[in-house]
C-alpha positions as CSV (number, residue, x, y, z in Angstrom):
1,X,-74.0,-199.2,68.7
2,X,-70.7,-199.3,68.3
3,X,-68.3,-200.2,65.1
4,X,-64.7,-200.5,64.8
5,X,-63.0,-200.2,61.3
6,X,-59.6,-201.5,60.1
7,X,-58.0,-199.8,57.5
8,X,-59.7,-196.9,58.6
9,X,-57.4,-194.5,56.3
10,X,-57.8,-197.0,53.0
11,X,-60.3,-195.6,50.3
12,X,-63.2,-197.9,51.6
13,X,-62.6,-197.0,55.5
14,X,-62.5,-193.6,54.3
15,X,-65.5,-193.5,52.4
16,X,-67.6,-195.5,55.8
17,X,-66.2,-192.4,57.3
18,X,-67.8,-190.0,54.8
19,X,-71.6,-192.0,54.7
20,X,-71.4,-191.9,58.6
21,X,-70.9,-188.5,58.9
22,X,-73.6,-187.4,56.1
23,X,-75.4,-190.6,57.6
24,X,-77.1,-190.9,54.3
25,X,-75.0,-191.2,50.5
26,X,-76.0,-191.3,46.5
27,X,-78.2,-194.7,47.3
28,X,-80.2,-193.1,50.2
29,X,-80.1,-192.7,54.0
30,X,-78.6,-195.3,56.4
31,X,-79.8,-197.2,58.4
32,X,-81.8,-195.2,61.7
33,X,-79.7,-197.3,64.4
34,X,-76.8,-195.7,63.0
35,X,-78.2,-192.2,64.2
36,X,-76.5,-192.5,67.8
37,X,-73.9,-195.0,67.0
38,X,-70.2,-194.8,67.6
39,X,-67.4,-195.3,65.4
40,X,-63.6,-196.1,65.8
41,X,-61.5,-196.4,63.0
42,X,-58.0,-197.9,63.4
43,X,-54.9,-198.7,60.6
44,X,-51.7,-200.2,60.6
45,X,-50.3,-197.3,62.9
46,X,-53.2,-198.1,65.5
47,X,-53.8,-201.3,65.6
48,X,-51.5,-204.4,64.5
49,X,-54.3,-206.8,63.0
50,X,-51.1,-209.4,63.0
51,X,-51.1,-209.8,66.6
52,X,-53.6,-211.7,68.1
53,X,-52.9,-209.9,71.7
54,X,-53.1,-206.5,70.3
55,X,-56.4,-207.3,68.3
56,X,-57.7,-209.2,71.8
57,X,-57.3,-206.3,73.7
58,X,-58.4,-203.8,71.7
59,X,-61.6,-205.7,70.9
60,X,-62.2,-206.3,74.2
61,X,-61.3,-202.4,75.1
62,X,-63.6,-201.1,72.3
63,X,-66.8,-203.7,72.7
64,X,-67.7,-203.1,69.3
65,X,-71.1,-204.1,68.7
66,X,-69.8,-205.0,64.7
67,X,-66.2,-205.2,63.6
68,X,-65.5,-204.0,59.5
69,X,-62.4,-205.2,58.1
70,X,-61.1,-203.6,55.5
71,X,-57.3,-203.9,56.2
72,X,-55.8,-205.7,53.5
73,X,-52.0,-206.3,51.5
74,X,-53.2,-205.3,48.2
75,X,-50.4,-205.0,46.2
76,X,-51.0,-208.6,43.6
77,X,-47.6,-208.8,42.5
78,X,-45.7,-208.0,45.5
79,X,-47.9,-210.7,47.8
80,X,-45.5,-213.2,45.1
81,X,-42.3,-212.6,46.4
82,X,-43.3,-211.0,50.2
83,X,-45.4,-214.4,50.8
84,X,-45.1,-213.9,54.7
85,X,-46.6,-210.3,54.5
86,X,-49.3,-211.5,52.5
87,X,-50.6,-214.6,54.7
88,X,-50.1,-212.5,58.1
89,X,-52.0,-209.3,56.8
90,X,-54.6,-211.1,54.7
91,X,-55.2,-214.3,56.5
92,X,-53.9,-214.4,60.1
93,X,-55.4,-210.7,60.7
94,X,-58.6,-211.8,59.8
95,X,-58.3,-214.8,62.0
96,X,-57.3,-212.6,64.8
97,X,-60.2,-210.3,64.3
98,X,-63.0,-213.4,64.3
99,X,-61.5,-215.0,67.0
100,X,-61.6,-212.0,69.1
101,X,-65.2,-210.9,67.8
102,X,-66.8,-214.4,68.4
103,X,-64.8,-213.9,72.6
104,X,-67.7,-211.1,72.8
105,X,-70.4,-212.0,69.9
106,X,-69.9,-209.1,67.7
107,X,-70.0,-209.2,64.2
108,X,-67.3,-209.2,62.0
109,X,-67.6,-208.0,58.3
110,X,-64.7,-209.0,56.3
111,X,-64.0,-207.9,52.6
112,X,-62.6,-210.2,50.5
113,X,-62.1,-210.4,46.7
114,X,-62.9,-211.5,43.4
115,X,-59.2,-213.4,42.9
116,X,-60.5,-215.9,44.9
117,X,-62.0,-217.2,41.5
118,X,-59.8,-218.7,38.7
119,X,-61.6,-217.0,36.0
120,X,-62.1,-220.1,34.0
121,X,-65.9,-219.7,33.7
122,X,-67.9,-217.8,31.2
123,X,-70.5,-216.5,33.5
124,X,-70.6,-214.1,36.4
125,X,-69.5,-216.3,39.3
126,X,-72.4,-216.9,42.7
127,X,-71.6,-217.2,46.1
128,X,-72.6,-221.1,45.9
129,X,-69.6,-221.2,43.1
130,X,-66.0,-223.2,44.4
131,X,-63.2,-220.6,44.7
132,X,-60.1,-222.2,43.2
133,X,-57.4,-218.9,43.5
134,X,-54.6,-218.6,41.2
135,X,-52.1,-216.2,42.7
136,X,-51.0,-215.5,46.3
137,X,-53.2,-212.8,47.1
138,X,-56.3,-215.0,46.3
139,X,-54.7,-217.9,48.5
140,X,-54.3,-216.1,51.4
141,X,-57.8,-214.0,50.9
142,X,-59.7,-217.0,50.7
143,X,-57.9,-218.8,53.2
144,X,-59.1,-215.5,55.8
145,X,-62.3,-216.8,54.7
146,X,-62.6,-220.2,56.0
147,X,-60.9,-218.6,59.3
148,X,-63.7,-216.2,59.2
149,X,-66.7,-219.1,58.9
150,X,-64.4,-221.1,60.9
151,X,-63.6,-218.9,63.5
152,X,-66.5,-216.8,64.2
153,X,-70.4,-217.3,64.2
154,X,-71.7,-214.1,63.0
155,X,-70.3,-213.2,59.9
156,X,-70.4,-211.0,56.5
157,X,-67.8,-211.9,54.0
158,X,-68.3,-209.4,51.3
159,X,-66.3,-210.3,48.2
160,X,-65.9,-207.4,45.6
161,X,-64.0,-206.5,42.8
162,X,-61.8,-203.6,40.6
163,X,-62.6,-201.0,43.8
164,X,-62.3,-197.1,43.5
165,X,-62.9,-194.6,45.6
166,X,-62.0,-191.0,46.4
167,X,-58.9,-191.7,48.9
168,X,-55.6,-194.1,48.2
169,X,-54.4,-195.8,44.9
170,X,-57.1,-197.2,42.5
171,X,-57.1,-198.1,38.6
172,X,-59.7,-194.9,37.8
173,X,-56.6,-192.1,39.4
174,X,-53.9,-194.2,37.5
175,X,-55.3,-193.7,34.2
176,X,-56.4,-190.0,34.9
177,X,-52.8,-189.5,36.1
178,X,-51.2,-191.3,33.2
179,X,-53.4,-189.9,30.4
180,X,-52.0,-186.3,31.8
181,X,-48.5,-187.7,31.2
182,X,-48.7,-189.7,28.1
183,X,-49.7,-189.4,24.5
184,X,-51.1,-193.0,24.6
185,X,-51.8,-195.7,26.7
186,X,-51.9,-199.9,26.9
187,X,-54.3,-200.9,28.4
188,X,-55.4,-205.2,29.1
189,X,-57.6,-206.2,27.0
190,X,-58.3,-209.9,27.9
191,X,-59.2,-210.0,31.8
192,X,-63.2,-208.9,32.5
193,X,-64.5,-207.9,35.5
194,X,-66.9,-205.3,37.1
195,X,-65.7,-201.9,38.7
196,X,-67.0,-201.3,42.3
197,X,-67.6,-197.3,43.6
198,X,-66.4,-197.8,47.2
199,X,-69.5,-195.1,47.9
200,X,-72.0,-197.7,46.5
201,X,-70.1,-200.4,49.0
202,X,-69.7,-198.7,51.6
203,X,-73.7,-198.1,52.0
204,X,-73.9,-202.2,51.8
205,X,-71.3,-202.8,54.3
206,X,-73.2,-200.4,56.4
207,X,-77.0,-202.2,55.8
208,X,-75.9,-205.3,55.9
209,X,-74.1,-204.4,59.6
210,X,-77.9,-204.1,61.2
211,X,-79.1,-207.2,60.2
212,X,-78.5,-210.7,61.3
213,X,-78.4,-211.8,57.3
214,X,-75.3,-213.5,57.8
215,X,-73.7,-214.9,55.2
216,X,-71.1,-214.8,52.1
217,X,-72.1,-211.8,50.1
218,X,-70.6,-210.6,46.5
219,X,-71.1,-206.7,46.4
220,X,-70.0,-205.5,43.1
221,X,-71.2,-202.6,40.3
222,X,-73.5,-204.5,38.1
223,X,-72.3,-205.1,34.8
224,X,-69.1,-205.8,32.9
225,X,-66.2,-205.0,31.0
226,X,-62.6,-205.5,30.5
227,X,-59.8,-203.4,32.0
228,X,-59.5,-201.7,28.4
229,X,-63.0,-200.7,28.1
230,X,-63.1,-199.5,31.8
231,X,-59.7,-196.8,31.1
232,X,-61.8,-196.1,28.0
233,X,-64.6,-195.4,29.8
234,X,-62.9,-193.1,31.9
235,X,-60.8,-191.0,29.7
236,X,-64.6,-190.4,28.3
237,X,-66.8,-189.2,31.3
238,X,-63.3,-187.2,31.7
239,X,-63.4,-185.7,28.5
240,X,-59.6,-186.4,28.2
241,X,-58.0,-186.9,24.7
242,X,-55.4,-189.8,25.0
243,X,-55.5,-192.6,23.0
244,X,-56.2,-196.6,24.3
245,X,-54.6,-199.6,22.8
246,X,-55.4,-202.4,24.0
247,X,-53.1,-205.3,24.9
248,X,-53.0,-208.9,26.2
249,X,-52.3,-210.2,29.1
250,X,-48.9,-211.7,27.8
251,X,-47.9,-208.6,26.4
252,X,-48.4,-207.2,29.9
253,X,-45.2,-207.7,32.5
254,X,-46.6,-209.1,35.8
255,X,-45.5,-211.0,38.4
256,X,-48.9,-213.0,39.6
257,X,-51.4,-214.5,37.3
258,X,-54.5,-212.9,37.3
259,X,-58.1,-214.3,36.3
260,X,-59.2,-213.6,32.8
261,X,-62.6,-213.4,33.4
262,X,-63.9,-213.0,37.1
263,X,-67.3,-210.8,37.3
264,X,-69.4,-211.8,40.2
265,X,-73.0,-212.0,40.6
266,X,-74.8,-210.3,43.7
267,X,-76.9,-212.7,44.0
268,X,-77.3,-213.1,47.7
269,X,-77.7,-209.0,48.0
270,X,-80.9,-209.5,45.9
271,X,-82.1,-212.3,48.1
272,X,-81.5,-210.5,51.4
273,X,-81.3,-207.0,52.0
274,X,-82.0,-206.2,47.9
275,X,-79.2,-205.4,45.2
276,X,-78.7,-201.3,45.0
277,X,-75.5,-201.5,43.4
278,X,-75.2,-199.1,40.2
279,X,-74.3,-200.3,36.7
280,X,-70.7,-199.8,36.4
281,X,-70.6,-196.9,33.8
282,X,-73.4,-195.3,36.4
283,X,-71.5,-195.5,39.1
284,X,-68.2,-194.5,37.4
285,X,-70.3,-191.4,35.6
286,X,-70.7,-189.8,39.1
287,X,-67.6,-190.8,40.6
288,X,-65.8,-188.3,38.1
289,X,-68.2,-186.0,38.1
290,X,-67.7,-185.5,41.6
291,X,-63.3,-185.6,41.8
292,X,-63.5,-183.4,38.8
């Protein structure tokens, strides 16, 4: 077996990297095939996803058995203003990649996101629920997913939500960071969702790979809360004094507008391969045990 990765450097390709190594994480062993199998991890410096020749050849060079995508433009505010960067990266890339996976039948798993909602409901949102995005980013990362089901024939889109691992930028290293800094903290109060440990998605990504379950997939931490209880959450497990006040979304300066309320439901995990995702404070709980 073989898998490519993009984004390979990213806190999610970076934690495939770890569970493939160890070939087992926090959730158990991976799957057996994975005992002999191959991995190649590109980024942006080794393989333009925005070209569809580049992406072509290297598929074709490669003959991955599955393709992971987690190459993304991430940044919510700046996708407003740097619209282009946004559609190639986030939609044209993963065109490229299914159109170059279904030239050789491999699978393609694509991650997508949570923004693909509008937040207007008042319960945790299915796969069989209408996406209706509200910003840029969630335009163009739900328009990679109708290329993907368009495009290619065996597919895993994997939406998930408030990520964190132990490599790049995430919300759980920008409070620690800012907590060290400041004597207080505002925090958004008024937009609920679910953190995601990358290790806990990761081990998905990587059981779903072996199976032909194919399908739209929401792979979150189970569980809720808002942005304020989450930094309060994990100035606690950190045992760092700084106080939390929580704000609204008005009082907070941002460019894109973000769902107020946008926690998903794994439902189709439970109906396929089975739901192992940790409760958020769980999850969270080990993930600073371990960077501290």
């Amino acid at each position: 077996m073989r898998i490519l990765i993009t984004g390979g450097s990213g806190q999610l390709g970076s934690e495939l990297q770890r569970i493939f190594r160890n070939k087992q994480c926090s959730l158990g062993q991976i799957h057996e095939m994975y005992r002999d199998a191959q991995m190649i991890y590109t980024d942006k410096n080794t393989l333009d996803i925005t070209n569809l020749k580049d992406v072509q050849k290297k598929i074709k060079k490669v003959q991955p058995d599955v393709v992971i995508n987690t190459a993304a433009y991430t940044q919510v505010d700046q996708c407003e203003s740097n619209i282009d960067l946004a559609f190639k990266v986030n939609a044209l890339g993963p065109r490229n990649l299914a159109v170059a996976c279904e030239e050789i039948q491999a699978k393609l798993i694509h991650l997508s996101t949570d923004y693909v909602f509008d937040g207007e409901s008042s319960m945790p949102y299915s796969e069989f629920d209408i996406p209706h995005p509200i910003n840029i980013y969630g335009k163009t990362k739900y328009l990679s997913e109708e290329y993907v089901q368009q495009l290619c024939s065996r597919y895993f889109i994997v939406r998930t939500s408030w990520l964190y691992g132990m490599d790049g930028k995430n919300f759980v290293k920008t409070i620690l960071k800012a907590s060290r800094e400041k004597e207080a903290l505002q925090v958004v109060s008024d937009q609920t969702g679910t953190p995601t440990n990358a290790t806990d998605l990761a081990y998905h990504l990587l059981q779903l790979a072996v199976t032909d379950e194919y399908g739209i997939y929401h792979c979150t931490g189970n569980g809720q809360c808002s942005w304020y209880e989450f930094a309060k959450t994990i100035l606690e497990y950190a045992q760092i004094h700084c106080s939390v006040y929580p704000v609204s979304s008005k009082e907070y300066i941002s460019t894109a507008s973000r769902p107020h309320y946008s926690t998903l439901d794994n439902l189709m995990l439970r109906c396929t391969i089975g739901d192992k995702m940790r409760d958020w404070k769980e999850a969270l709980k080990d993930f600073i045990e371990h960077i501290s």
